[in-house]
N, C-alpha and C positions, 0 to 999 in steps of 0.2 A: 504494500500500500504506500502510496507518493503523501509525505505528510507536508504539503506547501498548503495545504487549504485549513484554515481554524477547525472548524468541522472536524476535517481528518483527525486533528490532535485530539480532540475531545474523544472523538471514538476510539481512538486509540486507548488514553488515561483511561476511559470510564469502562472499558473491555479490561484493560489491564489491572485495575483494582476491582471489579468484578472477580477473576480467578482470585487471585489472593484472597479477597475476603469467602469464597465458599471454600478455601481448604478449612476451618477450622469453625466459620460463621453462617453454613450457607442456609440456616432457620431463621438466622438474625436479618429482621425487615429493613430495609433501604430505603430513603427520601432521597432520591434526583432531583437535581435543578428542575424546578417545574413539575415538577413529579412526584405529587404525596400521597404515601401510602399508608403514614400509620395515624390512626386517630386518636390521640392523647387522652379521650376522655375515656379509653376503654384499654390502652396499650398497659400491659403491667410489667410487659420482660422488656430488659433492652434493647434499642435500636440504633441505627447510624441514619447518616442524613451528611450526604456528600456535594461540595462546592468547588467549584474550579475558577482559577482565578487566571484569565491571559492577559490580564491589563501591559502586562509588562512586552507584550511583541512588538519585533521592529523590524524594519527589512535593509536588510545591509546593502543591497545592491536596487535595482530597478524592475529586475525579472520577477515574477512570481515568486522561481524554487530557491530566492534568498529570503525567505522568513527565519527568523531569531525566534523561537519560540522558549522565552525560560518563561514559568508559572506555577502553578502551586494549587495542588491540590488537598481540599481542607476535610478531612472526615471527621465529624464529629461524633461521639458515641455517647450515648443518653442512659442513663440509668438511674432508677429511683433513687430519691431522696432516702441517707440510712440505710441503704446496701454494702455500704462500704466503697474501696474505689478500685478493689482489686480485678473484679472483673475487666474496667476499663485499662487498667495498667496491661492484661493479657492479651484486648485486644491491641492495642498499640507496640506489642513485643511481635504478635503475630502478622501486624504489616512490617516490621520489619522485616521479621524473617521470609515473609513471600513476596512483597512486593521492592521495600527500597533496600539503597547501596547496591544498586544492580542496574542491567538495564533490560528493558523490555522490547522489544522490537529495536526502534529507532528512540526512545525514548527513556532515558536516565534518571531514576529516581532515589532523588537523594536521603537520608535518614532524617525521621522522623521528629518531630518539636513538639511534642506533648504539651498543652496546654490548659487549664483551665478555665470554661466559661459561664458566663451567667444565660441560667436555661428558661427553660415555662416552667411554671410553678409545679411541685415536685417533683422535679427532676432535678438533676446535674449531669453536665456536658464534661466531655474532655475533649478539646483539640487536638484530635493527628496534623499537624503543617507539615504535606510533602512538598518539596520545591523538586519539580525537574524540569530538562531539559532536552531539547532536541538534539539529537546526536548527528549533526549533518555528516560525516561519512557512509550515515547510513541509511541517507534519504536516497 
C-alpha cells in the first residue's frame, strides 16, 4: 500500500493497533474517531477509545509521495472509578509489546507515554501517547 494519501496512514495506524490490541484485548470495546460504541450508562468493564492526531504533516518537496507524516496516536483506556489502575498499567505494557519500538508496514511506532486523564464521571482514563512515523524507505 503507497502511504502518500492521509487516509492511507490512518488505515494503516488504525489496522495496525487493531492487531495488537486483539492479541490480549480482543472483548475489550473500541470508540473510533466518529465511531461510538460503548454506552457509558450501561458499560461496566473496561474500554478504549482511540485518537489520531496528523496535525503535525508537511510535505518536503512539491510531489505528492513527499508527505512527512510524524503523528501520534492517542488510546485511551477507561476503567471504573476504585478498580485500581493495574489493569490499565497491563494494557499499556501490552501495546508495547505488540505494537511500539517497532515498525509496522511503512510505519514506526514509537514507545508509549502513559498518561493520566480526566474522564466522565466514574470512570478514569489512562493515556497511551504513541508518536510515529513514516518510514519513507518504505513507501
Amino acid at each position: 500500500m503507497s502511504l502518500t494519501l492521509l487516509e492511507d496512514v490512518r488505515q494503516a495506524v488504525i489496522s495496525a493497533f487493531q492487531t495488537a490490541h486483539a492479541v490480549s484485548y480482543s472483548a475489550t470495546k473500541v470508540n473510533y474517531p466518529n465511531l461510538v460504541v460503548v454506552d457509558l450508562e450501561h458499560q461496566v468493564a473496561p474500554f478504549v477509545s482511540v485518537e489520531l492526531d496528523l496535525s503535525k504533516v508537511t510535505r518536503a518537496a512539491l510531489a505528492d509521495t513527499e508527505l512527512l507524516v510524524p503523528g501520534v496516536l492517542q488510546v485511551y483506556f477507561y476503567y471504573r472509578e476504585g478498580t485500581g489502575t493495574s489493569g490499565a498499567l497491563r494494557y499499556t505494557d501490552s501495546l508495547n509489546t505488540n505494537l511500539c519500538m517497532r515498525q509496522h508496514g511503512a510505519i514506526y511506532y514509537h514507545a508509549v507515554k502513559p498518561m493520566p486523564v480526566t474522564t466522565f464521571p466514574a470512570w478514569v482514563g489512562l493515556l497511551n501517547y504513541i508518536k510515529f512515523d513514516l518510514n519513507k524507505a518504505c513507501v
